[in-house]
N, C-alpha and C positions, 0 to 999 in steps of 0.2 A: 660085382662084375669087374673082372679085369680091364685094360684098356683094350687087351689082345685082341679080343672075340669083334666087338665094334669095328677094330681099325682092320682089320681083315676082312668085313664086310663091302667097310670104305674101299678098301684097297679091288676089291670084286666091280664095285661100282662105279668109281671113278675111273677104269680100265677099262669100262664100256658105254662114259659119256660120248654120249655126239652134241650135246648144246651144255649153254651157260646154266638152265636150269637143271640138266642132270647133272651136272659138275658141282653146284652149290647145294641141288637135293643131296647129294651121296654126302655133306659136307653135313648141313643140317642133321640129318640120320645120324651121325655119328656123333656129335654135339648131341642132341637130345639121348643118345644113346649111356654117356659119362655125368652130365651134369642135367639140373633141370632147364628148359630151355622154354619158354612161352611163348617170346620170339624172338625171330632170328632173322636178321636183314644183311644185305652184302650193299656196300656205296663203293665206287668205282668213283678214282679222282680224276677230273678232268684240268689239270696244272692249263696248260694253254689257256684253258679261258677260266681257271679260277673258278669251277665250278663241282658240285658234287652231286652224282645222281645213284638210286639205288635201283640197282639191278635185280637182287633177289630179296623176296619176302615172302616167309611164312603169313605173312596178314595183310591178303592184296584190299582188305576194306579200309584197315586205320592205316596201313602203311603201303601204297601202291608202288608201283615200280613207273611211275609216268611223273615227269618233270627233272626240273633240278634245284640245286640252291647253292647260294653263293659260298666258298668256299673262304670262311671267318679264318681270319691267322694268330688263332690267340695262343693263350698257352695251354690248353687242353690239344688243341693242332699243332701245337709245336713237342710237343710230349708223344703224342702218336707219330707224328712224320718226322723233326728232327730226330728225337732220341727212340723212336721205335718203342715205347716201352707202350705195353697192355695194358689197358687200364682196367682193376675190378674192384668194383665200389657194391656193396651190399644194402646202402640206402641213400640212392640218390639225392632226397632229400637235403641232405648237405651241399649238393653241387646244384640247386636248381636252376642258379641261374647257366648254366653251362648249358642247358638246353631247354630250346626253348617249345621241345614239342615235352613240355614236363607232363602239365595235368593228361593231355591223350597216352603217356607211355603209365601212368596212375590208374586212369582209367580201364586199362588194360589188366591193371591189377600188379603191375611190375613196377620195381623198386632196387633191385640191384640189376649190373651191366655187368657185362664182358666187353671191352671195344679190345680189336687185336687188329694192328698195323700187319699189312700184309705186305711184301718189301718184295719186289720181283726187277731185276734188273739195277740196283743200285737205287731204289726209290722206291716208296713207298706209294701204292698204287691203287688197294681199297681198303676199307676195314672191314670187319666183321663184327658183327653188333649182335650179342647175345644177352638177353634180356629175360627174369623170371622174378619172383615174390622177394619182398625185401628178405635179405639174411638167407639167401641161398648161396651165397659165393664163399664160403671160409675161404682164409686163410691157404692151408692144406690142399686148393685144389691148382695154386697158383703154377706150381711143377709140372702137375698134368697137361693145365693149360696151355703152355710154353712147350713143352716136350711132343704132346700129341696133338694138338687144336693148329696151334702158329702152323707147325708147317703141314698137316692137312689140309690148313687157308692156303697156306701157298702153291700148291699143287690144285686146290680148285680152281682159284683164280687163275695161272697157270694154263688150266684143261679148258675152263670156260671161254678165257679170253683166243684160246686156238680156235673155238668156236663159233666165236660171237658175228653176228650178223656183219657185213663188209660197211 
């Protein structure tokens, strides 16, 4: 499947969000639409208080949308927020200790990541956290990702946060 057919969808969808979660649904759709997707979470930073909460979840049992957590400034968050760069790792394994929800994101049966820094206004403001079976991420989708995912993130988050509750 081309990227075309998907992002034309999005394009349909995103045009007729009224809330955060049809803004990040049409986002999700189009993500599981290109790559495999198992799950898919949006975290919204909250810089003032150093803190980070997830807004959207494809898995409101393992991964709810209620709380927050302290926002760590290490160099996995300075890769995403300084240098903007996406991160995709095909067997987390190697980075375990980088997170510390390892065995629950295992559990789930997933093992590589997509984290995509969504940058609106001169800052970096959520990510996008795309998660499926170890070795689903080649190489070869890294273009894709960047070209059509970053800034469909940016446009949800964008549509969402015109939305979002006051």
């Amino acid at each position: 499947m081309t990227p075309e057919m998907p992002r034309a969808a999005f394009a349909a969808a995103i045009a007729d969000a009224t809330s955060p979660a049809a803004a990040y649904g049409a986002l999700h759709a189009l993500a599981s639409a290109l790559l495999p997707a198992r799950l898919v979470t949006v975290t919204m930073l909250d810089r003032q208080n150093m803190l980070a909460r997830r807004v959207y979840t494809s898995d409101a049992v393992a991964y709810p949308t209620t709380g927050t957590k302290p926002i760590i400034e290490d160099d996995w968050f300075r890769s995403i927020d300084t240098l903007r760069q996406t991160h995709i790792s095909n067997d987390i394994a190697n980075e375990k200790d980088d997170f510390a929800d390892y065995d629950l994101i295992l559990s789930l049966g997933c093992q590589a990541i997509i984290n995509l820094p969504v940058a609106l206004g001169g800052k970096v403001v959520a990510t996008v956290n795309i998660l499926d079976a170890k070795g689903s991420y080649p190489a070869e989708i890294a273009p894709m990702v960047e070209d059509v995912l970053k800034p469909a993130a940016m446009l949800a988050t964008a549509v969402a946060m015109l939305h979002a509750p006051a």
